[in-house]
N, C-alpha and C positions, 0 to 999 in steps of 0.2 A: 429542584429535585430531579426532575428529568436530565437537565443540563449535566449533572455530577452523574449520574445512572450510566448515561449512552456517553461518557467520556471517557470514565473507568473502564468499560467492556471495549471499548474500539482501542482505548491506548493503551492495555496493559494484557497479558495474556492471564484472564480472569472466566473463569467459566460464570452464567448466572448468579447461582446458587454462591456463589463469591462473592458477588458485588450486591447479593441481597443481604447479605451477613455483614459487611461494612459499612453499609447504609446503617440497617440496624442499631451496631453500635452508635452513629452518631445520630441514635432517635429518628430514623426513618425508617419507619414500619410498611413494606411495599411487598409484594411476592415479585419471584423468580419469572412466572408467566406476565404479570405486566410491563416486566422490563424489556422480556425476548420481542411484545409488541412496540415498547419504546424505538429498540434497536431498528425494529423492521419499518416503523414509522418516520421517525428523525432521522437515521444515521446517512441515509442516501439524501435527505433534506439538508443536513450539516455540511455534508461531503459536496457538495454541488458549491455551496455557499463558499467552502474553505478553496476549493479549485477556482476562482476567480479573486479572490483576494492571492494567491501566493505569485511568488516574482518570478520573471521569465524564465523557461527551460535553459537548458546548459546547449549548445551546438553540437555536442559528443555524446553520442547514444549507444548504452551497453546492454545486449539483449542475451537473454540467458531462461532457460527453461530446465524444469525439475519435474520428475512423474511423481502423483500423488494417487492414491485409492478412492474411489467417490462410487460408494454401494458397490464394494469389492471389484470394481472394474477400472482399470489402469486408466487415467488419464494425463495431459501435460499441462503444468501450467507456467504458462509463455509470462514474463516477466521485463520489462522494458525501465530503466533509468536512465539518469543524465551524469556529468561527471561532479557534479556535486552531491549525489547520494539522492535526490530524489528522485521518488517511483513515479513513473511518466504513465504506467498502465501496466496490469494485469489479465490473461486473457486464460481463459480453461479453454482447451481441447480436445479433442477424441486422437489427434493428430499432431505427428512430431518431424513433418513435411515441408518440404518446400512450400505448400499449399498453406501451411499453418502459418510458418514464420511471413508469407508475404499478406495475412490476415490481418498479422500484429501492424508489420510496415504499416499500411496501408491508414490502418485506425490512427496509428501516431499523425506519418504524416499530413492526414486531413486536420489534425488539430494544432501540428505546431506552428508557431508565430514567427519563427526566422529561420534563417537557411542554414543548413548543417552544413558541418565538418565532416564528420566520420560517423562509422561505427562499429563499435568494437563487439564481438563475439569470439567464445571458444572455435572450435578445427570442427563443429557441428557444421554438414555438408550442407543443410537447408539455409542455415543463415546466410553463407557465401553465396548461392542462387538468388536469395531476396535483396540483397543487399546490389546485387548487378544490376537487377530491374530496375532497385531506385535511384541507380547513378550515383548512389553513394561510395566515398570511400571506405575500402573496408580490412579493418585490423583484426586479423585471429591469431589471438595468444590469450592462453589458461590463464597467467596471471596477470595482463590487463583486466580483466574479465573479473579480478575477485569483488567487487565493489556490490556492483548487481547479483551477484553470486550471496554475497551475507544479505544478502536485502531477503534471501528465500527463507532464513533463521526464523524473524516473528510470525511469517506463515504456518511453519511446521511446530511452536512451541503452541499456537491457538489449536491447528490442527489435535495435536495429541489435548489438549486441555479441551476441546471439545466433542472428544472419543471419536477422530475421522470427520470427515463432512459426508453430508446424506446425500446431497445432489448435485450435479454441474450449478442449478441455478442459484443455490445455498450461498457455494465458492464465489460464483460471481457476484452476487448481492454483497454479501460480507465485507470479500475484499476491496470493494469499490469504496465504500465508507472505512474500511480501516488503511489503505492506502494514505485518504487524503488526511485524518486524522495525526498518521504519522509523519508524514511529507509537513505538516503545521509545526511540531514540535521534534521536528528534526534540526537538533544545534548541533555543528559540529565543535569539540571539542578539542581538536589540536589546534597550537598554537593560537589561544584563544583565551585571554587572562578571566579569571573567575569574576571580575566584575561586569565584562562585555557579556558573559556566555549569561552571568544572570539578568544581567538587562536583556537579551536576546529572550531567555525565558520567561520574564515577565510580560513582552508584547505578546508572544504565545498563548499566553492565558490571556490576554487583555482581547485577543482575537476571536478566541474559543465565544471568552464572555460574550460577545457583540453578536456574532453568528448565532448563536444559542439562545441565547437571551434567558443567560447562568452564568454561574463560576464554576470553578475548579474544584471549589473548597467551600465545605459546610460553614 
C-alpha cells in the first residue's frame, strides 16, 4: 500500500487528495495526511535506492535553469542531464550566477563516474564561466539545449498541481525523490518497437517492486 501511494504521487503529477481518492476506489481506505508522511518518509529512501541501481551517466552534460516562486520570492532552479534524458541533479537557488552554476558543476562533478565530453548550455553568461573552470568543452545553442529544457515541464505541471511550493527546502526534498523516480521509468520511445519499450517497462516495475518492497498495482 505504501509502495502504490509514494509511486503514484512521485510519478504522476497528482496532488494528495488525488492519490487518496484512487487508493480509495481500489478498497484502500487511507488519508491525505498519511500519505504526505509516507512521501516525506520513503521517497528520499526509494530515491537513494533507485540512484544506485540505474546505469552509467551519458559523457554529455545539458545544464539549463528556470525561475520558480517559493513564498512569493523568485528563485532558480538549476537543472543538470545527460544526453539520454536523464536528470543527473536538481539544485534551488537564490542565484542565477556564475556562483550558482559553478555550485551545480561542482555537485555533478564530485559524483560522476567517467570523464566527460562536453557541455552543452543556452548563451546564459554564468554557464560559459563555469564551464572554463571545469575544463570542460563547452556548446551554447538554444536548440541543443531543448532536451534538458522539457525535462523543466514535470516540475511546473507538480508545481501548479501543488498550488506553488512553500519553501526552498520543500523544492529540494520533493524533487530529489521525483527525479530519481522518473529517471527509473524513463523509456525512450523513438525508434523503439512496442515490444522492447514493454519489456523495458516491465523491469521498471520489476525494479520499483524490489526497492520498495510493492508493486505498481493493486
Amino acid at each position: 500500500m505504501i509502495s502504490q501511494a509514494v509511486w503514484l504521487y512521485f510519478r504522476f503529477p497528482l496532488s494528495l487528495r488525488m492519490v487518496e481518492e484512487m487508493l480509495a476506489a481500489r478498497g484502500i481506505v487511507v488519508s491525505h495526511e498519511a500519505m504526505r508522511r509516507w512521501a516525506l518518509k520513503f521517497g528520499q529512501e526509494f530515491a537513494n535506492r533507485i540512484r544506485r541501481r540505474l546505469p552509467q551517466i551519458g559523457d554529455k552534460w545539458h545544464l539549463d535553469e528556470v525561475a520558480i516562486k517559493i513564498g512569493g520570492v523568485k528563485h532558480w532552479l538549476w537543472r543538470a542531464g545527460d544526453q539520454t534524458g536523464m536528470v543527473l541533479d536538481v539544485l534551488v537557488q537564490r542565484r542565477r550566477d556564475k556562483r550558482a552554476a559553478e555550485h551545480l558543476l561542482r555537485k555533478l562533478l564530485k559524483r560522476q563516474r567517467r570523464a566527460l565530453c562536453a557541455m552543452i548550455t543556452d548563451k546564459l553568461g554564468s554557464h560559459s564561466a563555469a564551464g572554463t573552470g571545469a575544463g570542460l568543452e563547452h556548446l551554447r545553442h538554444k536548440g541543443l539545449n531543448n532536451r534538458v529544457e522539457n525535462s523543466h515541464q514535470p516540475t511546473r505541471r507538480r508545481e501548479r498541481q501543488m498550488k506553488r511550493f512553500k519553501s526552498a527546502r520543500q523544492v529540494q526534498r520533493f524533487l530529489f525523490a521525483h527525479r530519481q523516480v522518473n529517471n527509473l521509468f524513463h523509456l525512450r520511445r523513438g525508434h523503439v518497437t512496442a515490444v522492447r519499450h514493454r519489456a523495458a517497462r516491465a523491469r521498471a516495475y520489476e525494479t520499483w517492486a524490489e526497492i520498495s518492497g510493492g508493486a505498481t498495482a493493486a
